[in-house]
N, C-alpha and C positions, 0 to 999 in steps of 0.2 A: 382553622386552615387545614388540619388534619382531615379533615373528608376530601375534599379540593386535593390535597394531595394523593390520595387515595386512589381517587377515581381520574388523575389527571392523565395516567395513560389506557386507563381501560377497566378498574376493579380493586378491589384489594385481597390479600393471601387470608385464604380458609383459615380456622382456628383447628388443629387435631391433624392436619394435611400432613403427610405424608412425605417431606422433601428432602429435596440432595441438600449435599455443603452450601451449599450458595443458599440455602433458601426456596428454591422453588421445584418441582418434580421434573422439571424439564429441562434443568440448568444444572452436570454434572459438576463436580470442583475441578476438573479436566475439558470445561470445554473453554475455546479456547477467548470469549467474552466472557466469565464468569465474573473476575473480580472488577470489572469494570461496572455490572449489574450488578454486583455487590453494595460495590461504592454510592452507587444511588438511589437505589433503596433502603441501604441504611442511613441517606439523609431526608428518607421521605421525598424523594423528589419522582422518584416513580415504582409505581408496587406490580404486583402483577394477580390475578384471575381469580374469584372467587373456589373456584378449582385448585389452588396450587401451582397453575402453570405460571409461567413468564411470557409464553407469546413469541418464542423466537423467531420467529420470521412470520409472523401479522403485522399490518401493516400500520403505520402511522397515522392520523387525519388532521388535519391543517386545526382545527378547534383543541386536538390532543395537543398536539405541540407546544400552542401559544398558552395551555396551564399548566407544560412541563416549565417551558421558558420562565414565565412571569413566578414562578414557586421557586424554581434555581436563583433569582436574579431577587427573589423578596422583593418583589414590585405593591406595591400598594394598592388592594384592590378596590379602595372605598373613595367616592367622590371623585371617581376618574369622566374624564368627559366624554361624552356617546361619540363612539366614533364614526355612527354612523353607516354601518353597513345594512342594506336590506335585506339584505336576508336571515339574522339574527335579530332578538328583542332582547329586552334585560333580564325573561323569566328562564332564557337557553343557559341552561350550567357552567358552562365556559365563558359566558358573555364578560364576567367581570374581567378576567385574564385576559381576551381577547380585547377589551377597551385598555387595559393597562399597558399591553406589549405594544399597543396603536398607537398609545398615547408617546411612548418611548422611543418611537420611529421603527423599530422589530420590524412592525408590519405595512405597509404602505395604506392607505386612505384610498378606497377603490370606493366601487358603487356595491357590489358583494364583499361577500367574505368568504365562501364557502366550506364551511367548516367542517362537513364530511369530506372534502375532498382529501385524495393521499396526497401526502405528502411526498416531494418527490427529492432526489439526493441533492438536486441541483437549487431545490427552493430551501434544504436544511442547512445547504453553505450559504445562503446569504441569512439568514432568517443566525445563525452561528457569527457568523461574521458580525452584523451589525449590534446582537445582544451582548458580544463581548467589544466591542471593538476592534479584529482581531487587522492589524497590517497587512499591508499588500507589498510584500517585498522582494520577493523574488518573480522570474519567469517558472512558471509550471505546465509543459504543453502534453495536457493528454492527448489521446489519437481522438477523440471524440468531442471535445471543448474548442472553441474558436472566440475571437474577441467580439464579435458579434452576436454570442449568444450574452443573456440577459446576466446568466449566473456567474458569468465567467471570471471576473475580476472577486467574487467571493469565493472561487473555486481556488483560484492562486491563494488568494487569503490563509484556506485553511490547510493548504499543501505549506506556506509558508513559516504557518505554526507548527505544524509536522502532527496535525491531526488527520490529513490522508494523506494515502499513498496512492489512491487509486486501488485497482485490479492490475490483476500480473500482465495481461493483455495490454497495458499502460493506456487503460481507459478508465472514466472518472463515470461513467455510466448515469450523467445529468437527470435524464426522466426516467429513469428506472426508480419504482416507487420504492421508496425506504420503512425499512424492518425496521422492528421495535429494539434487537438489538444490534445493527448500523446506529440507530440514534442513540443507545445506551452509549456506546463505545466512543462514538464523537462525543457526544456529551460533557463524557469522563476524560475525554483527554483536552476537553475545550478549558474544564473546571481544573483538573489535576494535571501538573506535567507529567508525575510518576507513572502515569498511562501510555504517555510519547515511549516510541522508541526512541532510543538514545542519539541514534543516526536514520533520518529515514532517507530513502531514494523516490525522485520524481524526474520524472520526464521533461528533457528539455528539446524541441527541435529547432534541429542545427542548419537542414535546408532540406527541401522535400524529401519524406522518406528517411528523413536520418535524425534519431532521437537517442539521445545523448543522457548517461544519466546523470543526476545532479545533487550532491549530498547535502541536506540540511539537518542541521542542529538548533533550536535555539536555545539550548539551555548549555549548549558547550559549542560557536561560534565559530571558536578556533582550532577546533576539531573537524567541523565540517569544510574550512577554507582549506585546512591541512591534505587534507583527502582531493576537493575540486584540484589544489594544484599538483597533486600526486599524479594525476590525470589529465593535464592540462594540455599535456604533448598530443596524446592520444586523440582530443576531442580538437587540435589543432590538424591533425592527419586527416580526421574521419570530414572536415572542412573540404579539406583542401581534395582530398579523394571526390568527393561529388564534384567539387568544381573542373577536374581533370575530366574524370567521366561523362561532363554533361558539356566541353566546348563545342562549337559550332559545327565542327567539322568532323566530328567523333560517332555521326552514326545515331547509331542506335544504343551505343554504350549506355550501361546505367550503373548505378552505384546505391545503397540502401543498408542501414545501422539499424539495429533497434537492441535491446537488454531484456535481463531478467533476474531478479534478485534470486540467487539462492541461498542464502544463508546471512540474516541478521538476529543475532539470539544474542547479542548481550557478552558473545565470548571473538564471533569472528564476524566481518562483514564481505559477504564474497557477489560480487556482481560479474555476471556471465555478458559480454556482448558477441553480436551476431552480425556481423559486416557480408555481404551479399553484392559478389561482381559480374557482371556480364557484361563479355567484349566481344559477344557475336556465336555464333556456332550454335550447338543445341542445344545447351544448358549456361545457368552462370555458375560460378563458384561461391562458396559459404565458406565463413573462416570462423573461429571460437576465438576468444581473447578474455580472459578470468581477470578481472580487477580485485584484489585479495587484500583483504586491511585485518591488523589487530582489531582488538576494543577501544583503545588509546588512538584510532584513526592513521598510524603509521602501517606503509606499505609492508605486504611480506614477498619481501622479492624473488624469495623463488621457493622450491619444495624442500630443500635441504633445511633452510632459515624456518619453514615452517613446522618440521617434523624433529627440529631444536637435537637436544641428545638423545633422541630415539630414532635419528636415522640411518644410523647402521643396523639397528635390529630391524628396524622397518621393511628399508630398500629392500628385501630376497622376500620378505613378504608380498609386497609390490610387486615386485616383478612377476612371481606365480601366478597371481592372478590376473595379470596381463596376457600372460603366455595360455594361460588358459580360456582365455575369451578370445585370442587372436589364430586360435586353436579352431574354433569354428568357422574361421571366413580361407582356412586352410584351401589352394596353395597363396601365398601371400605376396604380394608384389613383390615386395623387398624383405631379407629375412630379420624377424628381432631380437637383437642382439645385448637388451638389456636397456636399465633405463638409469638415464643420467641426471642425477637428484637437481642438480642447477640448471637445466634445460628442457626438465619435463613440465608438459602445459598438465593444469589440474586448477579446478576449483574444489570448492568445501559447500557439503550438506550441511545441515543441522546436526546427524547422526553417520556422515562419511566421508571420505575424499574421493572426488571422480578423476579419476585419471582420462585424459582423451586426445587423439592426435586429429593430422589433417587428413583431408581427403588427396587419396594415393599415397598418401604416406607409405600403408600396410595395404590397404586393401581396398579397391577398383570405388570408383562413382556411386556407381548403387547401392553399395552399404553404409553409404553416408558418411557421416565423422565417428569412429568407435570411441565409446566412451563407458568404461571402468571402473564401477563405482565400489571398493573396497570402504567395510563400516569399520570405526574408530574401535570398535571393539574388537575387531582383529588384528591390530599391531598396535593397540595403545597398554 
């Protein structure tokens, strides 16, 4: 089975080559798939290029897949039954994989097979889905998934496992052809939970235009319920705001939510929402709202609770660099007068805190929301 393995996504690594930590020359130990193509290549379940490389972003083809699948899953490739596709024989290199995974229900029983074709994100969730079994348990609404598309109930599938998240755009990008390492990375978190983030965020819509986010866990449940009802108020407002906005006799009023993760790393979980009103006139108004959690899923209520016994040294930190960015939108609507560690809005980077107000707060329409991003290295 070692050749089979070898060649199941594309070659196998030169002898003498020249590689990063991971293994291959194009796979540093800092990018940010590495140990995930780590992890499956040192089960032989996929190698990479006669060259050294990996293949980062080459693409998948429907024949590769079904002798990654059937190698992962140790299917049995001897006296499986023809599954009958025309356009494959039993001399094509994959055929055995590709009869095994068919025979397993993987693959569906067509008139083709087409085995060069790419694979595509929305055929890897189901083709995921079905080789693990994996449940279908929550709602997951990307902006680009509908229940009428084919893939769709494997797309919730593997949002439900917390193998995606989507893109930050909270789209799940269905026919967008998938990379070698997209399929590494689901792979590794289909086979290992240690590859899930601990908490991820997926998209739920609440009623046109307003997508809500939705915290899953499955390896800690009650963590992720902990969090949905931390926020439960919130996504009962953002409800009832479209319903207000959108009665009969309201016009042209509108109303519209959407998010954006900025920071899940294992120490904090901070989710930024973006609420958007218009009640007529030239413009609508935009509002920021930070949903802020430990690692443990418990809320952090405000800046003070989060800047713990450093926030007396902090706050005059804080505040300078305020004063100095509010310093350019000079003269300022209203003057600032300092910042009040239980009442200032901020979310959290990866590597800082953004401080940010509303619009007119400080400074006219056109400059938007200011937002203040001081790094942990300057008051930690």
């Amino acid at each position: 089975m070692g050749a089979a393995l070898a060649m199941g996504i594309g070659g196998w690594l030169g002898n003498g080559a020249e590689t990063a930590a991971s293994g291959f020359t194009d796979v540093p130990a800092s990018y940010w798939a590495s140990d995930e193509i780590g992890y499956l290549t040192g089960k032989g379940i996929v190698n990479g290029y006669p060259d050294g490389r990996f293949g980062l972003n080459d693409t998948v083809t429907r024949g590769q897949a079904a002798a990654i699948i059937a190698n992962a899953l140790e299917l049995n490739l001897t006296n499986v039954p023809e599954p009958g596709f025309s356009d494959i024989s039993p001399s094509y290199r994959f055929y055995p994989h590709i009869a095994a995974a068919t025979a397993a229900g993987i693959f569906a029983h067509a008139e083709s097979f087409n085995p060069n074709g790419k694979l595509t994100r929305g055929q890897m969730a189901i083709v995921l889905s079905k080789a693990y079994d994996l449940p279908n348990t929550i709602q997951a609404d990307f902006k680009d998934t509908s229940p009428r598309q084919r893939t769709y109930t494997a797309v919730q599938a593997l949002a439900g496992s917390a193998v995606t998240v989507g893109y930050p755009d909270l789209t799940f990008r269905p026919d967008e052809e998938l990379t070698r390492t997209q399929f590494a990375v689901f792979m590794a978190r289909t086979m290992e939970n240690k590859f899930k983030p601990a908490v991820s965020v997926v998209p739920q819509l609440l009623a046109e235009g307003v997508y809500f986010p939705y915290f899953v866990s499955p390896a800690t449940p009650l963590k992720a319920e902990m969090m949905n009802s931390a926020i439960a108020a919130k996504r009962t407002e953002a409800v009832q705001a479209y319903e207000d906005f959108h009665a009969d006799d309201l016009g042209e009023m509108d109303y519209g939510l959407s998010y954006s993760v900025q920071a899940n790393n294992g120490e904090y979980i901070s989710v930024l929402l973006n609420e958007y009103f218009y009640e007529g006139g030239a413009h609508g108004l935009y509002f920021l709202t930070a949903l802020n959690f430990e690692a443990d899923g418990s809320r952090i209520p405000d800046l003070s609770s989060f800047l713990g016994s450093g926030a007396a040294a902090a706050e005059p930190i804080l505040e300078r660099e305020v004063r100095d960015v509010l310093a350019d939108y000079e003269p300022l609507l209203y003057p600032f007068e300092g910042i009040d560690l239980e009442t200032q809005m901020y979310y959290i980077k990866d590597d800082a805190i953004v401080l940010y107000y509303g619009l007119y707060e400080y400074t006219p329409y056109a400059a938007g929301i200011p937002e203040i991003p001081v790094p942990f290295s300057g008051f930690r």
